[in-house]
TIVO-92145 format. One line per field, with one value per residue: z, y, x of N, C-alpha, C in turn; residue number from 1; residue in three letters. Coordinates in nm, 4 decimals, padded with zeros to 6 digits, always signed. Each point is the difference from the previous one (the first is absolute). Last residue first. Example, Ala and Ser with C-alpha at 12.3 -4.5 7.8 and 13.67 -1.06 7.14 Angstrom:
2
nzz [+00.7080,-00.0070]
nyy [-00.2250,-00.5720]
nxx [+01.2850,+00.0290]
cazz [+00.0060,+00.0000]
cayy [+00.1190,+00.1190]
caxx [+00.0820,-00.0890]
czz [+00.0730,+00.0000]
cyy [+00.1090,+00.1200]
cxx [-00.0770,+00.0900]
seq [2,1]
type [SER,ALA]
***
This chain:
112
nzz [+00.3147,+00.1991,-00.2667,-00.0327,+00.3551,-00.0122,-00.2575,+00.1843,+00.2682,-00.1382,-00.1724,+00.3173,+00.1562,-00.2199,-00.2717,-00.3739,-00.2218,-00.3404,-00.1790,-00.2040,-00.1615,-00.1026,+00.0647,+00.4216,+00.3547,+00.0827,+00.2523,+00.0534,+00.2692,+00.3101,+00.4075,+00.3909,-00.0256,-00.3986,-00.0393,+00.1542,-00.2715,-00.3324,+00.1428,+00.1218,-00.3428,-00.4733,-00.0396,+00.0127,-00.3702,-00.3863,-00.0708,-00.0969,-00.4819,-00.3265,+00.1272,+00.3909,+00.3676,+00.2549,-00.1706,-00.1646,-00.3888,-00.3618,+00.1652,+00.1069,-00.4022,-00.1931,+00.2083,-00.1137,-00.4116,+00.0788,+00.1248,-00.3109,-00.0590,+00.0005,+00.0374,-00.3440,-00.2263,+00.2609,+00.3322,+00.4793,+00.0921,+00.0886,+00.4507,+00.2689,+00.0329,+00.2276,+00.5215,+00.2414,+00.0672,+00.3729,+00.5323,+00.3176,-00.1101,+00.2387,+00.4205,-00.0343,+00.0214,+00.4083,+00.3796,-00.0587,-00.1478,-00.4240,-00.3560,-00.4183,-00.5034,-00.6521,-00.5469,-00.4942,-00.3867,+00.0977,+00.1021,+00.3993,+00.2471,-00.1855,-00.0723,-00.1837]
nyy [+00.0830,+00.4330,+00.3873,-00.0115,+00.0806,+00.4509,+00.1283,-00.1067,+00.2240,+00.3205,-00.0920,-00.0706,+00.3879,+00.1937,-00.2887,-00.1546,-00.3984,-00.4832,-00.5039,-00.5716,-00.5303,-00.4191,-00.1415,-00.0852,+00.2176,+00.5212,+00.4660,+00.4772,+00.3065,+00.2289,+00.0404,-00.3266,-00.5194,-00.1729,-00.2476,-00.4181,-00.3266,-00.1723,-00.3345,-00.4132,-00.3008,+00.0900,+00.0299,-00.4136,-00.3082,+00.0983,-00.1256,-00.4600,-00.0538,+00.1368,-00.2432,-00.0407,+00.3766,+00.1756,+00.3491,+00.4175,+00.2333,-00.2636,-00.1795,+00.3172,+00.1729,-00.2492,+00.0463,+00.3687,-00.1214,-00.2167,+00.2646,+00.3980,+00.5521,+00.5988,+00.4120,+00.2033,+00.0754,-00.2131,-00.0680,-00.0162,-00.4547,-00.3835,-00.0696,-00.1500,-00.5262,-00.2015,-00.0135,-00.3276,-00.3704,-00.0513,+00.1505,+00.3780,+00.4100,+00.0545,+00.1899,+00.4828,+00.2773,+00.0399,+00.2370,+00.5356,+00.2534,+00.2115,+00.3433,+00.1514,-00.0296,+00.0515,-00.1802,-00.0628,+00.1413,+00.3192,+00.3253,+00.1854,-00.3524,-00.3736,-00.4903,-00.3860]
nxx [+01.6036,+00.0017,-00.1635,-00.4765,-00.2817,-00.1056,-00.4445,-00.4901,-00.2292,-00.2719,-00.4437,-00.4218,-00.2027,-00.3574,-00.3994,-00.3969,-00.2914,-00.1483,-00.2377,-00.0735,-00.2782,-00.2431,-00.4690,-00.2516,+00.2072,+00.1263,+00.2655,+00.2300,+00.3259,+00.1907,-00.2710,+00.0206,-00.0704,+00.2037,+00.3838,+00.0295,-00.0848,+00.3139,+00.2838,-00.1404,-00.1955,+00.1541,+00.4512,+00.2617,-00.0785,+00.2634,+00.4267,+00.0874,-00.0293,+00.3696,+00.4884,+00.3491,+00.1738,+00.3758,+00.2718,-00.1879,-00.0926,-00.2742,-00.4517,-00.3276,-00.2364,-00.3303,-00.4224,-00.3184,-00.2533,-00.3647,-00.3817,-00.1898,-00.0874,+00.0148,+00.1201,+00.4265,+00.4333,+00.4747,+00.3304,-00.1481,-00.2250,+00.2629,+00.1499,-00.2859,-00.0119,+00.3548,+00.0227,-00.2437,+00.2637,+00.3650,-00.0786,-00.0645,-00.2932,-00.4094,+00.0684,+00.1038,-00.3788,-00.2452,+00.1926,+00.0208,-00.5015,-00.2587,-00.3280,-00.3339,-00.0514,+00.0486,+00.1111,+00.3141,+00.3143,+00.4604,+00.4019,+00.1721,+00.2265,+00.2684,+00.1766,+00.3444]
cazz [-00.0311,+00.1053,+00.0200,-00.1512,+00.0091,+00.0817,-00.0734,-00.1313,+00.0809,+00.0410,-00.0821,-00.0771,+00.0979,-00.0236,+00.1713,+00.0588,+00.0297,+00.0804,-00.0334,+00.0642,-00.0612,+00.0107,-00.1573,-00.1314,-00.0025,+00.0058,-00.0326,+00.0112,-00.1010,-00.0542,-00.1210,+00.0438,+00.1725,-00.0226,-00.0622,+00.1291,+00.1038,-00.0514,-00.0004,+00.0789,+00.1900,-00.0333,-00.0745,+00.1302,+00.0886,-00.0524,+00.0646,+00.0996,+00.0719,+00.0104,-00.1074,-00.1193,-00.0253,+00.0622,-00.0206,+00.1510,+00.1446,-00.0264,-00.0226,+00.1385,+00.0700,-00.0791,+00.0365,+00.0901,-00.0457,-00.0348,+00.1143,+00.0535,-00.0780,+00.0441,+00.1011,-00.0027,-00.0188,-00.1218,-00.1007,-00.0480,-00.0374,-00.1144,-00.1102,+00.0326,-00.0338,-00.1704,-00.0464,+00.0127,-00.1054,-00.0928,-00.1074,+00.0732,-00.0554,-00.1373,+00.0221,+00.0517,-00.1717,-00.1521,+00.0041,-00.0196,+00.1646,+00.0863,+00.0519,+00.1424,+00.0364,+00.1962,+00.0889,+00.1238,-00.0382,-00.0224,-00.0877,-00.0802,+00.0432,+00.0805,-00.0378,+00.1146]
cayy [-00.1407,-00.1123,+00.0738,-00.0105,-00.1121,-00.0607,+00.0495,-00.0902,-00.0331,+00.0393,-00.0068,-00.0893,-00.0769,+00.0937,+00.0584,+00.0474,+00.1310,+00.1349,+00.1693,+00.0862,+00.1438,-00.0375,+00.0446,-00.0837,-00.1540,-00.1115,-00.0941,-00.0345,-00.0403,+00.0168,+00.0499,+00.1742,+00.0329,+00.0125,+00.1542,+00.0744,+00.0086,+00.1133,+00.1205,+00.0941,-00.0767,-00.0387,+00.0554,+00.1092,-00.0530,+00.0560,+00.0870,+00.0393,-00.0820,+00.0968,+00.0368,-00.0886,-00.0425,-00.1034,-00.1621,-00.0257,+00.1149,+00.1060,-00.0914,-00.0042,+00.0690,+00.0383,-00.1043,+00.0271,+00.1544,-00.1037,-00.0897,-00.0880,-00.1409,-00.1137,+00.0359,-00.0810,+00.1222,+00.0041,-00.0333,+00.0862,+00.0884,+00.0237,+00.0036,+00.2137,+00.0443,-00.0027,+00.1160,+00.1327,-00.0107,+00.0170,-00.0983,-00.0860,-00.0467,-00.0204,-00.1459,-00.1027,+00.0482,-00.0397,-00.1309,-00.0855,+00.0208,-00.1278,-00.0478,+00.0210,+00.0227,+00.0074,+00.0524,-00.0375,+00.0235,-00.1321,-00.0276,+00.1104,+00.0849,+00.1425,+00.0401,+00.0426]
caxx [-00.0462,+00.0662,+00.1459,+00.0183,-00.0144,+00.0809,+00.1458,+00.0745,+00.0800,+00.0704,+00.0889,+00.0876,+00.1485,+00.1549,+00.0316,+00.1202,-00.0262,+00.1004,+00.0509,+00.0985,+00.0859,+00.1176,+00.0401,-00.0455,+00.0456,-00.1312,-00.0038,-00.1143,-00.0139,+00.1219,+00.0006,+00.0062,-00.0553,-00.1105,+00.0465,+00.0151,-00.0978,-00.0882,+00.0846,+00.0991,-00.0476,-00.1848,-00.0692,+00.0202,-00.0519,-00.1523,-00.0238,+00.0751,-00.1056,-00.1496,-00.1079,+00.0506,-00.1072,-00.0652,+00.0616,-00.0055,+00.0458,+00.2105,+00.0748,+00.0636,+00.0898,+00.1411,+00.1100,+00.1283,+00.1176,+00.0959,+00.0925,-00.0661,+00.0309,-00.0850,-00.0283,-00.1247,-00.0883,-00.0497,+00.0872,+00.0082,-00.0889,-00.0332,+00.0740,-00.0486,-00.1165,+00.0080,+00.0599,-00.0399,-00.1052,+00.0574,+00.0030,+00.0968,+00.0982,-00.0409,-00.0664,+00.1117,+00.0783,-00.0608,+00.0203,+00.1082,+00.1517,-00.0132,+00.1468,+00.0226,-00.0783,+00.0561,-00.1305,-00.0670,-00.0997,-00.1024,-00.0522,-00.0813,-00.1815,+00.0530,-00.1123,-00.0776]
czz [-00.1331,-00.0253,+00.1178,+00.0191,-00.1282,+00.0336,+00.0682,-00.0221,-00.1373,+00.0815,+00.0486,-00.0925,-00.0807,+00.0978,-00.0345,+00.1451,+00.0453,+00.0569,+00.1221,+00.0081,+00.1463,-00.0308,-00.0035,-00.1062,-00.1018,-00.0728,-00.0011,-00.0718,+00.0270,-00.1425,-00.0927,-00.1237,+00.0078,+00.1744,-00.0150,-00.0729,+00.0730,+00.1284,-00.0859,-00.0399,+00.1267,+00.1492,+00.0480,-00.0212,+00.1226,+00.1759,+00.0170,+00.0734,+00.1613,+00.0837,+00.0200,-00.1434,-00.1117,-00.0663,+00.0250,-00.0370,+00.0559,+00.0939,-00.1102,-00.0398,+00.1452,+00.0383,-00.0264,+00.0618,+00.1342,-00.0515,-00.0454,+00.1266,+00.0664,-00.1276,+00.0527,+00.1738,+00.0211,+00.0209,-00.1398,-00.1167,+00.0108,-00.0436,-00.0948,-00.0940,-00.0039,-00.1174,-00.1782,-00.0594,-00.0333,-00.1505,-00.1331,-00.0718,+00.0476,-00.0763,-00.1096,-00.0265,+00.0497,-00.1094,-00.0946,+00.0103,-00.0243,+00.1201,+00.0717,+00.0242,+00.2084,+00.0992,+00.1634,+00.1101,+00.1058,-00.1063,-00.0042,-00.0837,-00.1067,+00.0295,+00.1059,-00.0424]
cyy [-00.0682,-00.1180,-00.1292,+00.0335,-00.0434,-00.1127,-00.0311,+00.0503,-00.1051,-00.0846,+00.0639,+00.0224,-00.1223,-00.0602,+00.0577,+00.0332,+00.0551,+00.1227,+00.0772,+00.1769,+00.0872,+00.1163,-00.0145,+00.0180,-00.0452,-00.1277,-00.0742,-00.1868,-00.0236,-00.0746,+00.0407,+00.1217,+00.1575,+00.0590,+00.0553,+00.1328,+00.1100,+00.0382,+00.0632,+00.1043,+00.0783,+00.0204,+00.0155,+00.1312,+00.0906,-00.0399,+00.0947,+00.1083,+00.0046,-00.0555,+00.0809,-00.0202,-00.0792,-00.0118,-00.0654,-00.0975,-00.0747,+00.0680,+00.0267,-00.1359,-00.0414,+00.0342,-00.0326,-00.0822,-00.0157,+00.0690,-00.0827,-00.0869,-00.1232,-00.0991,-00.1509,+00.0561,-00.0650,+00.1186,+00.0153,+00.0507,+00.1442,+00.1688,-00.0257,+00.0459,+00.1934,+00.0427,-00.0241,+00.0779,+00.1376,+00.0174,-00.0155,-00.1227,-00.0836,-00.0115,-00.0666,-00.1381,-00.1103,-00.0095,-00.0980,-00.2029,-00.0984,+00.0303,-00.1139,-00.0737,+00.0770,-00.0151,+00.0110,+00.0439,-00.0902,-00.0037,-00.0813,-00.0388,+00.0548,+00.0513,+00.1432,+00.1171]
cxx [+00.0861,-00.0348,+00.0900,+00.1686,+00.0725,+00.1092,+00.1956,+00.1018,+00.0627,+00.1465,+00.1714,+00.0797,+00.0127,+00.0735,+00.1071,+00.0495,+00.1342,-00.0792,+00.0348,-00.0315,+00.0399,+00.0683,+00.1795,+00.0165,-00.0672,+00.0211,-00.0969,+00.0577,-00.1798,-00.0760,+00.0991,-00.0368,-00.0119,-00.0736,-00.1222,-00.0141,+00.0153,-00.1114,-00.1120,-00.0226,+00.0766,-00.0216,-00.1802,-00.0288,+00.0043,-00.0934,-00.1208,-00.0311,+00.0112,-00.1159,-00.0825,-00.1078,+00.0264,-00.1684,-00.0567,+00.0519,+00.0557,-00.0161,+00.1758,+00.0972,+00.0554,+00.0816,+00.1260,+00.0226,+00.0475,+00.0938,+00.0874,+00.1317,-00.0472,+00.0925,-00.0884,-00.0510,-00.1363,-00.1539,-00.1014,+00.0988,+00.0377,-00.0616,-00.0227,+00.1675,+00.0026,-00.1162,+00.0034,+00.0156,-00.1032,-00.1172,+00.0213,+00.0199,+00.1349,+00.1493,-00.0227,-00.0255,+00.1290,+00.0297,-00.0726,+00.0120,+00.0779,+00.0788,-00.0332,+00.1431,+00.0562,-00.0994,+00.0329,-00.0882,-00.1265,-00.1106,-00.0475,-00.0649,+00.0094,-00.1468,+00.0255,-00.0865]
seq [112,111,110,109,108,107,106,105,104,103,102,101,100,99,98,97,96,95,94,93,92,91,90,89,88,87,86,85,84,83,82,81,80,79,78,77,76,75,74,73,72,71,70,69,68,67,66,65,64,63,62,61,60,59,58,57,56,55,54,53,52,51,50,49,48,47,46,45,44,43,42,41,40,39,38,37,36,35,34,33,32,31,30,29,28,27,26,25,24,23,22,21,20,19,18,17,16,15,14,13,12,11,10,9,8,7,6,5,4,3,2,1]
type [UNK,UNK,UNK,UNK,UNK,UNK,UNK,UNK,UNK,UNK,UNK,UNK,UNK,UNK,UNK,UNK,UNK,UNK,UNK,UNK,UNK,UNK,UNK,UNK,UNK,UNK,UNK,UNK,UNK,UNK,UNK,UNK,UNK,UNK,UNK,UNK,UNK,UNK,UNK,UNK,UNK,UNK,UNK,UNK,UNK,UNK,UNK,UNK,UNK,UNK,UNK,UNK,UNK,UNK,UNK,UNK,UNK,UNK,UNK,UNK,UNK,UNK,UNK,UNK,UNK,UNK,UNK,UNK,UNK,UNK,UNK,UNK,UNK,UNK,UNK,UNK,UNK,UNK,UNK,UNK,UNK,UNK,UNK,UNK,UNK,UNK,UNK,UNK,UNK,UNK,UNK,UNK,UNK,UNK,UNK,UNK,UNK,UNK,UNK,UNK,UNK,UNK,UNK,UNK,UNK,UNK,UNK,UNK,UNK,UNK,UNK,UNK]
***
């Protein structure tokens, strides 16, 4: 998990509780903003956090699967609140930092 003092992540404006909640109310979501505060990168490409959602999540049965809900959902919504920048035609991913999200991960991380 990715400590404020020592980010190297770019902080951006706060979210209201029911926003930050809502967003991380979904399991794919959470794995996705779990990659990205697990590792020192700040941009990747989309099929890295299919991978990833696809060993996280049982019920996602191939990268393809997830690359798909991904693509067409969930990077969408994360992007809605500037949590992630995302551009479909190049297929790259970049993180903006939020301190409650990470925060509630950490959480969310201790029951999952």
């Amino acid at each position: 998990m990715t400590n404020p003092s020592d980010n190297t992540h770019e902080s951006k404006s706060s979210l209201s509780p029911e926003i930050a909640f809502g967003l991380l109310a979904n399991e794919q979501r959470r794995a996705v903003l779990q990659w990205f505060t697990n590792e020192t990168v700040d941009v990747v490409k989309v099929a890295t956090l299919a991978d990833h959602v696809h060993e996280e999540i049982d019920t996602v049965d191939t990268p393809r699967q997830a690359q798909i809900t991904l693509t067409h959902c969930h990077l969408r919504k994360l992007a809605n609140y500037d949590i992630i920048k995302f551009n479909s035609d190049d297929g790259l991913v970049r993180y903006q930092y939020f301190p409650q999200i990470e925060a509630i991960l950490i959480i969310a991380n201790q029951y999952e």
